[in-house]
C-alpha positions, -999 to 999 in steps of 0.1 A, spaced: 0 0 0 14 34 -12 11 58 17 37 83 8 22 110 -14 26 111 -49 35 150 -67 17 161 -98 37 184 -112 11 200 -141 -19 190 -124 -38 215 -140 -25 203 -177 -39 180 -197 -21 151 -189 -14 160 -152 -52 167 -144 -63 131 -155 -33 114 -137 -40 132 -104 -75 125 -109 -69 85 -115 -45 82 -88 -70 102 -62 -100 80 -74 -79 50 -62 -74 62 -31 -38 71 -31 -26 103 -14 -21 128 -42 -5 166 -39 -15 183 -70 13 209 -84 7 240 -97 12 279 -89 -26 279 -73 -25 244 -54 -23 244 -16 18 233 -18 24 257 -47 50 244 -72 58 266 -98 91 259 -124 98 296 -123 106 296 -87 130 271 -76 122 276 -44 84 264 -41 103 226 -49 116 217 -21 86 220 4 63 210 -29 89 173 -28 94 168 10 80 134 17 70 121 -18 76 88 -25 72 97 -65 62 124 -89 48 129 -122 69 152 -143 56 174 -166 74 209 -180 47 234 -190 50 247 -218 75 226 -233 113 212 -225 122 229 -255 116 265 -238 153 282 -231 161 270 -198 139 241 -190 166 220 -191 186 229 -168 154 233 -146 146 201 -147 183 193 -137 179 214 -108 147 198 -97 163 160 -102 186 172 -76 159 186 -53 139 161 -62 171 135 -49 180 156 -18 146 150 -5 148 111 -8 121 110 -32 124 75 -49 106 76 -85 103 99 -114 78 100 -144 91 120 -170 67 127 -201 93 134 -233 78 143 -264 89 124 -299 114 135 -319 126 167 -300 161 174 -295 160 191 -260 135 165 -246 157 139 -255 182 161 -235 161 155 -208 158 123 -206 191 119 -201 190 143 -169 166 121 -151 183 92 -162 211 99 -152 198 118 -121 208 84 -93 166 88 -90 146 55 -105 131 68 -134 100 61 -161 105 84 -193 68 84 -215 83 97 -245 46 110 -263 33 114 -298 14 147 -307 -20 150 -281 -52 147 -299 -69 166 -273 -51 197 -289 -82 196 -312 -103 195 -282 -88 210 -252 -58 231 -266 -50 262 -292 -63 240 -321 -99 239 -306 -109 277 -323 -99 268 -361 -117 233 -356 -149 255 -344 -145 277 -377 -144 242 -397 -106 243 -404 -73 225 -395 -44 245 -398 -11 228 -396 22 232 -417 41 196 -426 24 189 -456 5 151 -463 30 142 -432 15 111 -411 14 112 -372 2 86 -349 -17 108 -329 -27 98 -295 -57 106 -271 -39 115 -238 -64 94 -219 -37 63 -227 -7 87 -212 -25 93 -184 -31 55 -178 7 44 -186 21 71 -162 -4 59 -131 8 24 -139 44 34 -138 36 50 -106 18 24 -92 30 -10 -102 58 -29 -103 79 -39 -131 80 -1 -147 115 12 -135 141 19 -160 115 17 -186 114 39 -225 76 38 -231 76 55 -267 33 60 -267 15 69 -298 -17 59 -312 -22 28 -335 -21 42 -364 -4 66 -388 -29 97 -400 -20 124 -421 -38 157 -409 -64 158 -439 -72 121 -424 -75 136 -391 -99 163 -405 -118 140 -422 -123 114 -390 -141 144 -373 -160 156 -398 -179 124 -392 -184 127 -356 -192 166 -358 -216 168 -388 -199 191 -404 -170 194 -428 -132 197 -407 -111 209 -440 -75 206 -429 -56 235 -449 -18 231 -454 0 264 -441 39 274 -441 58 274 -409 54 313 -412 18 314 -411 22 288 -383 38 312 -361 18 338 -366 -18 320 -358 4 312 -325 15 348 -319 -19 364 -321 -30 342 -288 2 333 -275 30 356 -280 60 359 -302 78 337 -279 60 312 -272 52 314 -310 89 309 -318 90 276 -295 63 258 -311 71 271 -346 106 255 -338 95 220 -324 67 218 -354 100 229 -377 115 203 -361 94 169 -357 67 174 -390 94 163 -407 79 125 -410 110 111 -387 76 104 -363 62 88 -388 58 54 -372 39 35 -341 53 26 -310 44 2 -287 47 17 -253 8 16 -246 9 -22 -254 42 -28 -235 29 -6 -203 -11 -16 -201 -7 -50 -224 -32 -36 -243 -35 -13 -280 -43 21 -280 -72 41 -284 -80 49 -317 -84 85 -329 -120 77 -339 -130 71 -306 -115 101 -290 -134 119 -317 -167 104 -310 -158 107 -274 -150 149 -274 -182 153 -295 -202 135 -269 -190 149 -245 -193 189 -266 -161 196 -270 -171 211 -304 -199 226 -291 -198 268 -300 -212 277 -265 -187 248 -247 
C-alpha cells in the first residue's frame, strides 16, 4: 500500500489533471502541483520545490510549456537534484517524440541516481479539443504546416493510464515507453475522421511554418510562438512517422484509436460553440 504522497507536477495540464485524478480516485494520497495548489509548485521559482517534494515517494513530471523553452533543461536538472536531496524515490518523465531538447532531458533524469520512467509521447489529440487547435476546428478548419506528413496521434487518456501504472505497479522502473496511437494519420485524415463525428465538414488547410507562427503569436506571444514554430520545424518532418508500442508494452493492451476520441470529445461537446 502506497502511503507516501505522490506529486503532480502540471496538475492543471492535460495530462497531469487526469493522472492526479486517477491516482486520487484510487485512493492514493495525491498533492497536486501547480502555482494555485495548496503546496504551490511553480518551475519559475526554484524555491516552491523543495517543500512541494518533501515526503514524496514519487512524482509525475511534466514541463509546461515545453522542454524545448530556453532553460527548461537545466530546470529540470535542478529539480532531479531537489527532487534527490529530498529522498524521493521515482520519477515519471513525459518526453515528447522527436525533439532534440526532450531527449536532452531524458538523459537528466536518467542519469539523475533517481529510478526513473520516461513516457516519450506522440502529438495530443486533445489539442483539437482542449488546446489552441480547438478555435480553427470551431470555424471548420485544421491548420497545420508539414504537408500530407502522417502522425500517430494519441488521445492522452492512454498517457494518463501508462504514467499511473508506472507509478503504481511494479515492473515499470528503467522503462522507455515511446506512446503513440495505432495508427499513422495524415492531418487531412484527421480532418476528415471528425468531420464524421461533428456533422460538419473539418477541412484541414496546409499552411507554411510562417503562417504557423503567426496564428500562434496572435493568442500566444511571439515567444512562445517561436518555441512551437521550432518544435513543429522540427518533428513534421515524417521522422515520427511510425507507431510505438509503449501503450501495449505498459497496459498490455492497443491504443485508443483517434475515432474514438473523436466520437468521445463530441459527446462529450467539446465542439460545441457555446462549450
Amino acid at each position: 500500500m502506497q502511503t507516501k504522497p505522490i506529486l503532480v507536477i502540471g496538475a492543471t495540464g492535460k495530462t497531469g489533471g487526469r493522472v492526479a485524478a486517477q491516482l486520487e480516485g484510487r485512493g492514493l494520497p495525491v498533492r497536486r502541483g501547480s502555482r494555485t495548489s495548496a503546496t504551490p509548485f511553480d518551475w519559475e521559482s526554484p524555491e516552491t520545490w523543495a517543500a512541494a517534494l518533501a515526503g514524496v515517494g514519487s512524482a509525475y513530471v511534466t514541463y509546461f510549456p515545453d522542454l524545448a523553452f530556453p532553460g527548461a533543461v537545466e530546470r529540470l536538472e535542478s529539480l532531479c537534484e531537489t527532487a534527490k536531496d529530498a529522498g524521493v524515490g521515482h520519477l515519471v518523465l513525459l518526453s515528447g517524440r522527436g525533439e532534440h531538447h526532450a531527449r536532452m532531458g531524458e538523459d537528466v533524469v536518467r542519469n539523475s541516481g533517481v529510478d526513473f520512467t520516461i513516457v516519450r509521447s506522440a502529438w495530443f489529440a486533445q489539442n483539437f479539443s482542449e488546446g489552441y487547435l480547438r478555435d480553427p476546428i470551431l470555424a471548420g478548419v485544421l491548420p497545420m504546416p508539414g504537408g500530407a506528413i502522417a502522425e500517430p496521434i494519441i488521445d492522452i487518456e492512454d498517457i494518463a493510464d501508462v504514467v499511473v501504472a508506472a507509478l503504481t505497479e511494479e515492473g515499470h522502473k528503467a522503462q522507455l515507453y515511446e506512446v503513440t496511437g495505432p495508427r499513422l494519420m495524415s492531418f487531412a485524415d484527421m480532418g476528415t475522421e471528425m468531420s464524421k463525428v461533428i456533422g460538419r465538414e473539418i477541412r484541414h488547410i496546409p499552411i507554411s511554418f510562417e503562417e504557423f507562427h503567426a496564428n500562434i503569436a496572435r493568442s500566444g506571444g511571439t515567444f512562445v510562438a517561436d518555441v512551437f514554430t521550432a518544435i513543429a520545424r522540427e518533428t513534421l518532418d515524417g521522422r515520427n512517422a511510425r507507431v510505438g508500442d509503449g501503450v501495449q508494452r505498459a497496459l498490455g493492451r492497443p491504443p485508443r484509436d483517434f475515432t474514438d476520441f473523436a466520437r468521445r470529445a463530441a459527446q462529450a461537446g467539446a465542439w460545441n460553440a457555446a462549450a
